[in-house]
C-alpha positions in Angstrom: -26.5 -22.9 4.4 -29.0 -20.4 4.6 -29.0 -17.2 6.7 -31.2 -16.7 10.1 -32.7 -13.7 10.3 -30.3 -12.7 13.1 -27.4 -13.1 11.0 -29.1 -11.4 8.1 -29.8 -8.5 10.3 -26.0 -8.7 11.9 -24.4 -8.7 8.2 -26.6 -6.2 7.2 -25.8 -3.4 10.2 -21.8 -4.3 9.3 -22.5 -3.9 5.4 -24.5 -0.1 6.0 -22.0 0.7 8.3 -19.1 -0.1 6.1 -21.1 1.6 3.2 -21.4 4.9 5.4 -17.6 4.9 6.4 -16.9 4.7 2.4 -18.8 7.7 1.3 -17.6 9.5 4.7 -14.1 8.6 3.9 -14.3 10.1 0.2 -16.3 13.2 1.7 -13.4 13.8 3.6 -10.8 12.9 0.6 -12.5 15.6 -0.8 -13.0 18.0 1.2 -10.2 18.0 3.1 -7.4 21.2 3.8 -4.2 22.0 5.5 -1.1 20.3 7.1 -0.1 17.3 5.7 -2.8 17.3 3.1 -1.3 15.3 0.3 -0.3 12.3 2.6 -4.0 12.1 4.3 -5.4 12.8 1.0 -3.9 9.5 -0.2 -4.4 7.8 3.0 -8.0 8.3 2.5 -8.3 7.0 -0.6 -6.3 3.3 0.8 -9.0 3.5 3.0 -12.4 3.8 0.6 -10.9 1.1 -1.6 -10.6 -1.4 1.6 -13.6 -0.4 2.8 -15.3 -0.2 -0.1 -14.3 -4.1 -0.9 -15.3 -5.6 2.3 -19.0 -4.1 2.3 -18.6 -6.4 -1.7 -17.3 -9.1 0.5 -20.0 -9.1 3.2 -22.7 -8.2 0.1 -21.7 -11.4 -1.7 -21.6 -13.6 1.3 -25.4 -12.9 2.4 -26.3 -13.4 -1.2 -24.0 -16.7 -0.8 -26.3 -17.5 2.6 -29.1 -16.6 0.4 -29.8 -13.3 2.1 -30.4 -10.1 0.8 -28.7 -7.0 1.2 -29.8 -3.6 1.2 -27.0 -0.8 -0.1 -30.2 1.7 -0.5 -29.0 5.0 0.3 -32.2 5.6 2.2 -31.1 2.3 3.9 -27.7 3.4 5.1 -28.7 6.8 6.0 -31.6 5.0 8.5 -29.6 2.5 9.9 -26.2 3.2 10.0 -24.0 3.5 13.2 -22.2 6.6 12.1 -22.4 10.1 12.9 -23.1 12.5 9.8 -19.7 13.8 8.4 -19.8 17.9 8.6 -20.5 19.7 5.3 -17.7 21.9 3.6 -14.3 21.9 4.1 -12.4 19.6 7.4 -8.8 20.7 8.6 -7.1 18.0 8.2 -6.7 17.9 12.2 -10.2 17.9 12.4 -10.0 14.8 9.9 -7.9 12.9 11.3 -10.6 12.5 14.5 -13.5 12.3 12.7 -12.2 9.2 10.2 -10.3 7.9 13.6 -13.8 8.3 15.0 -15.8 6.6 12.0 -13.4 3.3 12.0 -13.5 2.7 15.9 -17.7 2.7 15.2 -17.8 0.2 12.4 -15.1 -2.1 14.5 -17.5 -1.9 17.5 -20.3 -2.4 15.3 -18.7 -5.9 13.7 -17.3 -6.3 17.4 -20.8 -6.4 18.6 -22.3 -9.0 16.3 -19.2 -11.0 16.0 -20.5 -14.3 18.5 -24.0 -14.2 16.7 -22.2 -14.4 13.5 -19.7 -16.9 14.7 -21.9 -19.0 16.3 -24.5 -19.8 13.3 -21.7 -18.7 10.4 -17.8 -19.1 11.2 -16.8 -18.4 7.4 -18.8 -14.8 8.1 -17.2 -14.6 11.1 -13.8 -15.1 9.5 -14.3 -12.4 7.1 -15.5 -10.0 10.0 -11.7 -10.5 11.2 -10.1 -9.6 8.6 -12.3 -6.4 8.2 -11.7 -5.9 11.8 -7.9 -6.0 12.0 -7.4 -4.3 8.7 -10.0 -1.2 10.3 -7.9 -1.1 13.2 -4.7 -1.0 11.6 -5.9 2.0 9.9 -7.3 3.6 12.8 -3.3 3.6 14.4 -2.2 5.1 11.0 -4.8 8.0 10.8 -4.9 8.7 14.5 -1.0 8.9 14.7 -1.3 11.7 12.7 -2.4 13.8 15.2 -0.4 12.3 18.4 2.7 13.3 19.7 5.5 10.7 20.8 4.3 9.6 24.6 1.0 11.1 24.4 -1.6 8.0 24.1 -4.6 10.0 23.7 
């Protein structure tokens, strides 16, 4: 099989996004200070290597559907779906919202091109799943940080 253009351009807006979340997640691994530190700290870093392995994943499959993809930095910076990450150091609070923030975009960004994927690629498709439930399970984790017991928000 060989890609469409549309799903080219679908894998592609999931793979910058994905790229973005990476280097936003180390930023804030980095970077960040205060309550609960050590456990985020490490929390951050289970999330850069997931991440970090399905933008490899969706990489390999367009070059699989004979597609190329484009992990330019000047790329990713153009065309991803992310807000910029804030420069120095993040309260951890502050941290918890902001990654929370940065997963919820990426799943509604391989929400968004899911059909069109599924539709010309189910294989694709089945790897935006399990990108999608693993992003949402760590959403729950890093937002529970912040949220008190009967508080949904």
């Amino acid at each position: 099989m060989r890609a469409t253009e549309t799903l080219r351009s679908n894998l592609q807006s999931v793979l910058v996004d994905l790229i973005e979340l990476h280097l936003q997640a180390k930023q804030a691994h980095w970077n960040i200070v205060g309550a609960n530190f050590r456990d985020l700290h490490l929390q951050l870093d289970e999330i850069v290597d997931a991440v970090r392995g399905f933008s490899d994943t969706i990489a390999e499959r367009m070059r699989a559907l004979d597609a190329v993809p484009d992990g330019r930095s000047e790329t990713v910076t153009d065309t991803t779906h992310l807000a910029s990450f804030p420069d120095g150091e993040v309260d951890t609070k502050d941290a918890v919202d902001l990654i929370t923030e940065r997963l919820t975009t990426v799943v509604g960004t391989m929400r968004a091109v899911h059909d069109e994927v599924d539709d010309e690629d189910p294989t694709s498709a089945d790897i935006l799943h399990g990108a999608i439930a693993q992003l949402e399970q760590f959403a729950w984790m890093v937002s529970a940080e912040n949220r008190t017991a009967g508080n949904q928000d």
